[in-house]
N, C-alpha and C positions, 0 to 999 in steps of 0.2 A: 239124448245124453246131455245132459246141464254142463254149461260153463265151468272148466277147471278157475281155482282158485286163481288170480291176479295181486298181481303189488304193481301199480302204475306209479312211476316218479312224475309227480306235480311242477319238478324242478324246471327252471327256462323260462322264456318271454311269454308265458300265459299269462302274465299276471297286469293288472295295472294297480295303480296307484293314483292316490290323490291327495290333499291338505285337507283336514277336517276344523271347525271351529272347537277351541281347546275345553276340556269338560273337565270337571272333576271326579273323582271315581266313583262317588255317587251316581253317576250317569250312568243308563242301562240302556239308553234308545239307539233304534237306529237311523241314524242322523248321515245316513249317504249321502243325501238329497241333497245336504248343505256342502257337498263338493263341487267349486266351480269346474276344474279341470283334472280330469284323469288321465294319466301317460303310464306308458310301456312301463313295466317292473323287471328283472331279473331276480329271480330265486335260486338258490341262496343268497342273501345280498344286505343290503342293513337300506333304511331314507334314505341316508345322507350319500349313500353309492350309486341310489337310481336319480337323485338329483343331479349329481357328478354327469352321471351320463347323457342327462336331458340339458349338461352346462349352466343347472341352474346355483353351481356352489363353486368356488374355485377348489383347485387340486390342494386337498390338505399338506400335502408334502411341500408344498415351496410355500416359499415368505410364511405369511402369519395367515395363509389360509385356513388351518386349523382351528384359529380364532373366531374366522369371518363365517366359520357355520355354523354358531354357537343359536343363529334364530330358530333351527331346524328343533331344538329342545324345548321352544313355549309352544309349539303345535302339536297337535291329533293328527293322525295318519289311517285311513284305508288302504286295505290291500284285496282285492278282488280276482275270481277265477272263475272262468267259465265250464264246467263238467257236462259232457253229455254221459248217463251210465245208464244200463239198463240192469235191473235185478229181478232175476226168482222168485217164485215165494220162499224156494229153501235159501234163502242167499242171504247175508248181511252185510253191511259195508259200514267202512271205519277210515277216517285219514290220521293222519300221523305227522304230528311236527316234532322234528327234531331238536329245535329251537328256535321257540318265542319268549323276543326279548322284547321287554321286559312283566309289563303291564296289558293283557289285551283282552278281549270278546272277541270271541272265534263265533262266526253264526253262518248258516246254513239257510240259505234261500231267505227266509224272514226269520227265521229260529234262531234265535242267541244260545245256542247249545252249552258256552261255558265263559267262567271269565277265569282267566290264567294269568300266574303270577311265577315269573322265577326263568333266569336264562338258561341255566342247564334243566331242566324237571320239562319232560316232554310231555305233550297232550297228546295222546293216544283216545281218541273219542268216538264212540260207536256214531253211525249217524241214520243204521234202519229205521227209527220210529219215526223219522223224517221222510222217508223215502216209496214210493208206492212199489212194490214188487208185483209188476205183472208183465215182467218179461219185453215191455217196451222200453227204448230210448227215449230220455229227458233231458231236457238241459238246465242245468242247477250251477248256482253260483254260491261259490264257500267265499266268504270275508271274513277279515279278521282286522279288528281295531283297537289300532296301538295308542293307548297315553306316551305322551311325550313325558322326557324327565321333569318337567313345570310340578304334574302330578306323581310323583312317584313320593311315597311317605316319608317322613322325617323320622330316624330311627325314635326311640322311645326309650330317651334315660334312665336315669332313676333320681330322686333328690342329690345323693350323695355324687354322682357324675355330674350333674348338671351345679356342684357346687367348686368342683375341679376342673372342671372346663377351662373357664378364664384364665387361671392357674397354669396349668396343663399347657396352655398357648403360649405363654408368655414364658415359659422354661424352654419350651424347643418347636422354634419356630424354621422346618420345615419347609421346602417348598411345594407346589399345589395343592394333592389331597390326601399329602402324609401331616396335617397337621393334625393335632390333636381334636376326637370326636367331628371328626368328619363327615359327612352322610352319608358318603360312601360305604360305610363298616355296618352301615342296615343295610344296606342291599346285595343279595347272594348272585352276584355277576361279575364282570372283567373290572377287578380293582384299577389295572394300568390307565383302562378309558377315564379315568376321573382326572389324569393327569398325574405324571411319575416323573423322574429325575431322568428320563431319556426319551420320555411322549407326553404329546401338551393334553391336553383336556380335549377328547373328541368323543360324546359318550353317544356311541353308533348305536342304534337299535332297530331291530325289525325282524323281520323271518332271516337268520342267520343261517340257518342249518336245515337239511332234507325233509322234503317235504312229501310225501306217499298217501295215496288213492287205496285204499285195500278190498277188495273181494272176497268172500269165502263161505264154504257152508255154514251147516248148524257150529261146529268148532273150529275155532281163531287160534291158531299157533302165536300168540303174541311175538315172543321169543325164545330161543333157547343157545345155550353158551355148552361149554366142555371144560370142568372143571382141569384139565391139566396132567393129572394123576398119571405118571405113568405104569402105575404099580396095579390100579383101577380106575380107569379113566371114566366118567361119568356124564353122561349127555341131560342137564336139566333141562326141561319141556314146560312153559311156563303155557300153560291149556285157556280158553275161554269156552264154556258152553252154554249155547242157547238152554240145554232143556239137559235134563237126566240124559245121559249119550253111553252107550258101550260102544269103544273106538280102537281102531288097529291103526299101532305105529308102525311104519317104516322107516330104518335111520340104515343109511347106506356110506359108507367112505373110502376114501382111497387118497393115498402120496400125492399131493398136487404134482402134476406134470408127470404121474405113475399111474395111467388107467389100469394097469395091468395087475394093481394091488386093492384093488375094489372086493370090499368086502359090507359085509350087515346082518342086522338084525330086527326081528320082530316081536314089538309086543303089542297083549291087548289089554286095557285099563277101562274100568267105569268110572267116569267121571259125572260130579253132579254140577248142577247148575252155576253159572262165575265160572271166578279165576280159580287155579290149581295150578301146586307145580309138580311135576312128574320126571321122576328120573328115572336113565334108564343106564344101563352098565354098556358100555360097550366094550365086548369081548374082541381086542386087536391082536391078529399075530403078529410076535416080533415086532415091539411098538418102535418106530424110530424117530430118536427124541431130536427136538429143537432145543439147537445151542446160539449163547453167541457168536460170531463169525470169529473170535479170534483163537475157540476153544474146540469150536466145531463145528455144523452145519445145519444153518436154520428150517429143519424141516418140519414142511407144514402138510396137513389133512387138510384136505374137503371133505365137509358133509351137509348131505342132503335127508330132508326130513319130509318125509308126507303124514297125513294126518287123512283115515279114513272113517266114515261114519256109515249110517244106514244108508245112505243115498250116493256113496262113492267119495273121490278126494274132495276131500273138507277143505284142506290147507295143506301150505309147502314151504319149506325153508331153508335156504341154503345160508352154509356158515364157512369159515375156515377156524381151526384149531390147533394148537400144537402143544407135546408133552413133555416135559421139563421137572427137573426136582429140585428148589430153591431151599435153600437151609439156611438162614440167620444165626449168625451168633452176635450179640451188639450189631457192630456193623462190616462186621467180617462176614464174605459169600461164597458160599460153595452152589455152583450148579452143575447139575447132575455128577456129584461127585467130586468135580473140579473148582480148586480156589479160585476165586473171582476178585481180582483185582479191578475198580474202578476207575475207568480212565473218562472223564464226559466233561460236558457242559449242560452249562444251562439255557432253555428255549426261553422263551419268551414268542406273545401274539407275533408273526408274525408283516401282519398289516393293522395299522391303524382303521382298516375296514374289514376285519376279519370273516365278515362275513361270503366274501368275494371271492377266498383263497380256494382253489379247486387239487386233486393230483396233481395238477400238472405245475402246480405253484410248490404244495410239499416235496412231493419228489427230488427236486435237485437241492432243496434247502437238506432235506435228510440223509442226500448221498453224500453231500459236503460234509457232515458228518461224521459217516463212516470212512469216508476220504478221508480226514484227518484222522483217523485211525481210533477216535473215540469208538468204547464202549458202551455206555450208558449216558441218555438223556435226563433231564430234571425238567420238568413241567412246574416251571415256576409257578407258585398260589397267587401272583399277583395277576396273573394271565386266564387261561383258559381250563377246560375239559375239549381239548383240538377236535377235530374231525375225523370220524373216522380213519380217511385218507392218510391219515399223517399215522398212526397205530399200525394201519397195513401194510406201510412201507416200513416202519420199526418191521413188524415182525417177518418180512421179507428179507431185508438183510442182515437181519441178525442183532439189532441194535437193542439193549434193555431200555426200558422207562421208570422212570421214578415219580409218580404223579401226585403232584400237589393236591391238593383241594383248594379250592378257589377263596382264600384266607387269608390278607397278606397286613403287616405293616403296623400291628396295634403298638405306640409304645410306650407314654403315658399314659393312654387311653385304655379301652377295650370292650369287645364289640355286645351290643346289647343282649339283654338276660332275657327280656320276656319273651312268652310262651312262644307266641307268633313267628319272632325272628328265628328263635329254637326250631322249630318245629320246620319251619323252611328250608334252614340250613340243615337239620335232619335229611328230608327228603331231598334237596338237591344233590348232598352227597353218596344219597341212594341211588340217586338216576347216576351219577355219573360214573361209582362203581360198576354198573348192569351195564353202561356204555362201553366200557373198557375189561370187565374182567376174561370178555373173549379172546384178550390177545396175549398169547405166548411172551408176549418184549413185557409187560407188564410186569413187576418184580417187588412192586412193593406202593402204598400209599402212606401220603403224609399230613398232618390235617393242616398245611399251610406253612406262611413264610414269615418269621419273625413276630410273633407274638407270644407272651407268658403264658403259658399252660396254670398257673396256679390260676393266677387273677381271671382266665377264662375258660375257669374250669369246665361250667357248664356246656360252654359249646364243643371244646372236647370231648366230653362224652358222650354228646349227642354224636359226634361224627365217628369216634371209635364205634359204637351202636352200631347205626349205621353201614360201617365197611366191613365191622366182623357180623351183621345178620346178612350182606349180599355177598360176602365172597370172604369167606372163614380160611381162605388158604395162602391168603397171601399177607403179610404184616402191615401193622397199621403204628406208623411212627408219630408221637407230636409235635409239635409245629419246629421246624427246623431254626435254628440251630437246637437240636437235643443233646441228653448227654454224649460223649465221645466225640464230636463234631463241631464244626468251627467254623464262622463265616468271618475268615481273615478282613478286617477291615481297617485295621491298625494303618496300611500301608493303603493309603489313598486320602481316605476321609480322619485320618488319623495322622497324616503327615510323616507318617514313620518309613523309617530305610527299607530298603528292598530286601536287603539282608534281613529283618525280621522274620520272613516267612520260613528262613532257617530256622525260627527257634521255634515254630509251632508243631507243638507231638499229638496233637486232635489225631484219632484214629483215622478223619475223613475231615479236611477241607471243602467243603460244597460250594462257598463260594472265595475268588481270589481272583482280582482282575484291577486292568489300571482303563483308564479314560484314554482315546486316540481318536487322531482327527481322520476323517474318512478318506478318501480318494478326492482329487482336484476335480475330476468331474463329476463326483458327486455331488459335489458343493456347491460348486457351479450352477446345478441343476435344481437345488433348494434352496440357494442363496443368488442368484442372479445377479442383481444388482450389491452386494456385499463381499470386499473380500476375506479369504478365510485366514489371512495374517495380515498386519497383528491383529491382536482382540480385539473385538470391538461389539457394538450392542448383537449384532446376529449371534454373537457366540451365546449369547445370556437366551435367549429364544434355544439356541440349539444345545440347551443345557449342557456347555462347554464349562469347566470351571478352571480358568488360568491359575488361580490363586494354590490350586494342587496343581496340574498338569505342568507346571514352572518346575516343582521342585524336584521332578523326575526327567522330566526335559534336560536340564542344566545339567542334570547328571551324566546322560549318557553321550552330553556336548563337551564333557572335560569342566563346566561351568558357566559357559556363556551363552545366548542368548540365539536362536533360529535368525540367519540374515535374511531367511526370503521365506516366502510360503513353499519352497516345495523342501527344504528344509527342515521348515514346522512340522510338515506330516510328515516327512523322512523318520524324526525325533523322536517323536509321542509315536508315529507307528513301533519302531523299534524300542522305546524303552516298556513300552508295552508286553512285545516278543521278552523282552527280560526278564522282568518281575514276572512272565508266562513259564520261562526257562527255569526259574530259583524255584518256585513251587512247585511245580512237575516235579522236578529233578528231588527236589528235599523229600517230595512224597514216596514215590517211587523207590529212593534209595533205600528207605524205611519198608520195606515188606514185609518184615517180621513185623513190626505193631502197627501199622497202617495200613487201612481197608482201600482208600482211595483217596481221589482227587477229583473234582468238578470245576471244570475254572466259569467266572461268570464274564457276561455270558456270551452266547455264540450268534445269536442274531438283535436284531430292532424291527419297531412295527413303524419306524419313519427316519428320513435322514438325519442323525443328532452324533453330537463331537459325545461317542457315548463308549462304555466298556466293550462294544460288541466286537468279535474278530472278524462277520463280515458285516459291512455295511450294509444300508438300504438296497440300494441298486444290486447289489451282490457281490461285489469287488469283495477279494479278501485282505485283509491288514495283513501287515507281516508275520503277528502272532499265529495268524492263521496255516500261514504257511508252512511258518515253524513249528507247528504243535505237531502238524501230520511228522514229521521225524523225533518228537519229544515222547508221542505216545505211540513211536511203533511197539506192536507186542515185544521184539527182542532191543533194547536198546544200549548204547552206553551213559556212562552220568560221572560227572567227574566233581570229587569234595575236596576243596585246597579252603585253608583259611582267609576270608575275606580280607581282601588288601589291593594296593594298586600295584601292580607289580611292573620290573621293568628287567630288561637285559640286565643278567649279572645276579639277580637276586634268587633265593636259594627259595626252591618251593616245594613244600612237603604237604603228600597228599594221597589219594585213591583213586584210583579209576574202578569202576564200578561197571558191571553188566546187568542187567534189569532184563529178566527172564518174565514176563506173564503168562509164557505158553504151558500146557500141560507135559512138554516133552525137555529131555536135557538135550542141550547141544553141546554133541562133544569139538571137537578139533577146531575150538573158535579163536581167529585171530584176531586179535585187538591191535591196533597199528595209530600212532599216536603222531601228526605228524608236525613239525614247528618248522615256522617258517617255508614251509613247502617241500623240507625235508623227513625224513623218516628218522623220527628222534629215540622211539624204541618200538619192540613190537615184541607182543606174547603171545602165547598160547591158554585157551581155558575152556573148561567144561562151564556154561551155563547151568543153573541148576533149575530143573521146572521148578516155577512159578517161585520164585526166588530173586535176590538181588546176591550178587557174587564181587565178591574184593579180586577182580583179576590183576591189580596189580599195584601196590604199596610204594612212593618212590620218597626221596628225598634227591635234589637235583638244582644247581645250577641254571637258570635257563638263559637261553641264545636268542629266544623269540617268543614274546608274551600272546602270543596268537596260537593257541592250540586246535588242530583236527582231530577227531577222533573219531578213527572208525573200526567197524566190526566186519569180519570176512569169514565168509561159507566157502570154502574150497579156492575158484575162480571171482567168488560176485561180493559185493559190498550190499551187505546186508540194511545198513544204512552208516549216518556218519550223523555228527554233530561238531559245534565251531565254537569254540571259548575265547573268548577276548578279557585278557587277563589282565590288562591297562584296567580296564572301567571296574569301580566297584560304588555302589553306594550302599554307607554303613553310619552310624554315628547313635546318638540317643531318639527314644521317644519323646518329645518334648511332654512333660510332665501333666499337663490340662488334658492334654489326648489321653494320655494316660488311666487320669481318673476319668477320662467320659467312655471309656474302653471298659472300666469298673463296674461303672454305672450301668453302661447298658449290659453287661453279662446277667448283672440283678434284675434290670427292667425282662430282660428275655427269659430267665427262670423263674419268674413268680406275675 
């Protein structure tokens, strides 16, 4: 009986590693020999993380180590593996990287089998014509050799770009590699490693992502996904066959953690030689759908696939899936039936070596998350296509995804037109659709982060292509900010009051956040030698900016100034929480024309005085704490006119109940309470998924400190805390203004 089909993870200390002399990409040889010293590798992992580990780089996170790795990019790199496999004559074998970044030659014993280009676009490489099939063990070595960024290409202008360049610089001078025609804007990989306004320049590369051994008969199950459908759920089977093949599927499933729902199907198909894709319907009783956790209960399938030929199992594949019904209107959501109110943030890499991050890394970043009672994630364009890991925990608890494409920041500029780059970014956002449209939390694509959809047009439509040829069912938005939608930025980089985020009616705020300084021992632990008050040059490294963070600070200090460090991050933590509280709340109260809210954003890939609500190490800001009661599903939200109010003054205004749930709640008490007393208390029906006026007052007040909480029978549903001293309000200062103009037009054309 021949060997069942196999999928070996290559991941782990098999690997080593060495320094190569630097080549140009004209270079085709193998030049191992010229490695003095080969050491231990970890895969998945990036150079600059197996150096870390052999001590040959200091820790990018403290001081200006980030800086001090920057030699690791004039070098070449090997990475080597030792295989013992034995094959069949009916047998083929294939390995599979899930991500080679950026530039490399993958070669097989002495065979340079391919030269690969592109951080998200996997090599999937048959390697039998290499291999002896006679049923003996070998030991064979796969390498793979990375160009450093020294070689990576200079995108490819046009006259008329290369005539605005200088121009282009000298208008909006940026810091790192948001400046105008950067290099970065050719190469279809992690924007933020070039260096961003919260991560310095560390451009990690190497085998970042899973790496697999494959075994199989005459037919190679490449892939297959479950398009969703719960009306017709549909299993595509993406086929490889050696030869002309007549083949029996078997596709089996059942309720994760429900063996007792196991069910399947059988088909037979003749398949000719290549790729093919093959659907197959799968007939579920009583399908039961995956929701978000706040609407209903994320339930997922397993399914298992074999693939038979003339000579017995070919190939096997296991998946999870779940069925869900997404309806868009602009940016209003109904799933399966039910309005979907957005409550999220925005991710962001979560390690400046992102290559390193495993489960066990995602996981509690994702549960914090749903902890804070968020809905839906945003996969910023400046960052990633994440791991796996982090998708399967979205669609475990329930969590939606909003997935960028990896496009971020063009704004005089915009990103190159020829064939080549086209065609890259074509295909890279094909692999990273086929990477993702497996998962249920998946709710929608966008083709990136602040760039004009006019003036780059072409690569729009390459990437619409693209996302509606691999996955026609889920929507494909252009680069965000689009119409209906608003990346509040008036109030930060704009200098404007916190009270503006009152006046914005954007269907959907995606992004809205203020700069805070992280925890004392964070700092401590990145800055050592530096203290984190007052400002001083560590702040400029830790892309701190006083010159904004002042004018919110002072605000929520009455006007004056932090006397100590733990005072400063006392400050900026909570005025933070504020400017968090005014948007939420303004959104929310809006249900009738408002889809949602994303505040930005919710993590960093390094310790920096940065918008994030949790920091590096994982500490949460105050914001953070405060959101989990801003975005419970049932909440209250209270609208008095902006003013500093004190004892005595008369305050006219709403209290408001903020329903997201699919259910009304009736007998709900709203109990409002000042000064530690009970100043009134009502009664009110919540309305699903609705905001409710429970209670209209005009009133004298006794204590500018209001509680306000919501009661189920016996229990407090939750509460929230008004400080109605503090307000910051006044003008746009006028230059913000027109540069707030300006860029609405740079971002629509």
């Amino acid at each position: 009986m021949r060997p069942r089909a196999q999928r070996l993870s290559l991941n782990g200390r098999a690997w080593r590693f060495g320094e190569a002399p630097p080549q140009p990409l004209a270079f085709t040889d193998d030049d191992r020999a010229h490695v003095a010293v080969w050491r231990t590798a970890q895969v998945p992992g990036h150079v600059q993380a197996d150096l870390l580990d052999h001590h040959l780089l200091p820790d990018p996170d403290v001081a200006d180590g980030a800086h001090r790795a920057a030699w690791v990019e004039t070098r070449d790199w090997w990475y080597t593996c030792a295989i013992d496999l034995a094959l069949e004559p009916h047998q083929r074998a294939f390995v599979r990287f899930d991500g080679l970044d950026y530039i490399a030659d993958v070669w097989w014993n002495t065979h340079r089998v391919t030269r690969h280009i592109g951080q998200f676009v996997p090599a999937h490489l048959e390697l039998t014509p290499f291999l002896p099939r006679d049923g003996r063990s070998h030991t064979h070595t796969l390498a793979v050799r990375f160009w450093g960024p020294h070689a990576w290409p200079e995108p490819r202008w046009s006259w008329l770009d290369r005539l605005w360049k200088p121009i282009a610089r000298r208008l909006h001078r940026p810091p790192e590699s948001l400046c105008a025609y950067h290099p970065r804007l050719g190469h279809v990989r992690c924007q933020m490693s070039y260096g961003w306004d919260f991560a310095p320049r560390l451009l990690a590369f190497g085998l970042w992502d899973d790496v697999h051994l494959i075994t199989t008969g005459s037919v190679h199950l490449r892939n297959v996904w479950v398009d969703g459908n719960p009306n017709a759920p549909c299993a595509w089977l993406e086929l490889d066959a050696a030869r002309p093949e007549r083949v029996r599927l078997e596709l089996r499933w059942q309720v994760v953690g429900e063996p007792q729902t196991l069910e399947g199907v059988t088909a037979v198909v003749n398949l000719h030689p290549g790729r093919q894709r093959v659907p197959v319907r799968l007939p579920i009783t009583q399908p039961r759908l995956w929701s978000p956790w706040d609407i209903g209960t994320p339930t997922r399938y397993a399914l298992h696939v074999r693939v038979f030929d003339g000579d017995g199992e070919s190939d096997a594949r296991h998946t999870t899936f779940g069925l869900r019904r997404l309806v868009w209107d602009g940016w209003r959501l109904q799933v399966n039936g039910t309005p979907f109110f957005m409550r999220g943030v925005n991710w962001v890499p979560a390690d400046l070596l992102y290559g390193r991050l495993t489960r066990a890394d995602y996981e509690p970043l994702v549960r914090g998350i749903r902890d804070a009672n968020a809905n839906i994630v945003r996969v910023w364009g400046g960052g990633l296509r994440e791991k796996r890991a982090f998708y399967d925990v979205c669609d475990e608890l329930g969590l939606l995804v909003w997935q960028d494409l990896p496009f971020a920041c063009a704004f005089l500029d915009r990103f190159p037109r020829d064939r080549a780059f086209l065609d890259l970014a074509e295909t890279s956002a094909a692999a990273i659709v086929r990477a993702v449209r497996g998962h249920p939390s998946v709710a929608l694509y966008c083709a990136g982060n602040e760039y004009g959809p006019r003036r780059n047009a072409p690569l729009v439509k390459r990437l619409r292509r693209a996302v509606q040829r691999e996955d026609p069912t889920r929507p494909f938005k252009p680069p965000s900010p689009s119409a209906g939608e608003s990346h509040q930025w008036l109030v930060w980089h704009g200098f404007a009051p916190l009270t503006t985020y009152t006046t914005d009616n954007a269907q959907i705020i995606s992004e809205a956040g203020l700069q805070a300084l992280p925890s004392l021992d964070t700092w401590r632990r990145a800055e050592p030698d530096a203290p984190i008050w007052p400002p001083n040059p560590a702040w400029v490294r830790r892309y701190g900016e006083w010159n904004k963070a002042e004018r919110y600070v002072r605000a929520w200090l009455g006007g004056r100034m932090p006397r100590s460090a733990e005072e400063a991050v006392l400050a900026s933590q909570q005025a933070q929480a504020w400017g968090v509280q005014l948007v939420v709340e303004h959104q929310r109260r809006r249900k009738a024309e408002a889809a949602g809210v994303l505040i930005w954003q919710y993590n960093e890939p390094w310790p920096a005085i940065s918008w994030a609500l949790l920091d590096h190490d994982g500490r949460p800001k105050a914001a953070l704490k405060r959101l989990a009661r801003l975005y419970a599903p049932v909440a209250p939200a209270l609208d008095v006119p902006p003013a500093a109010y004190a004892r005595g003054d008369t305050l006219r205004g709403t209290v408001w109940v903020v329903n997201d749930t699919p259910h009304p709640l009736d007998n709900l008490r709203v109990r409002i309470l000042e000064g530690g007393r009970v100043r009134h208390e009502t009664t009110c029906t919540a309305l699903p998924s609705a905001a409710t006026p429970a209670w209209r007052f005009t009133l004298t007040l006794d204590e500018p400190v209001w509680r306000i909480e919501l009661w189920r029978g016996e229990q407090v549903l939750t509460w929230e805390m008004y400080d109605l001293r503090r307000v910051d309000m006044g003008a746009v200062p006028p230059a913000y203004r027109l540069r707030r103009f300006v860029a609405k037009l740079v971002m629509r054309f």
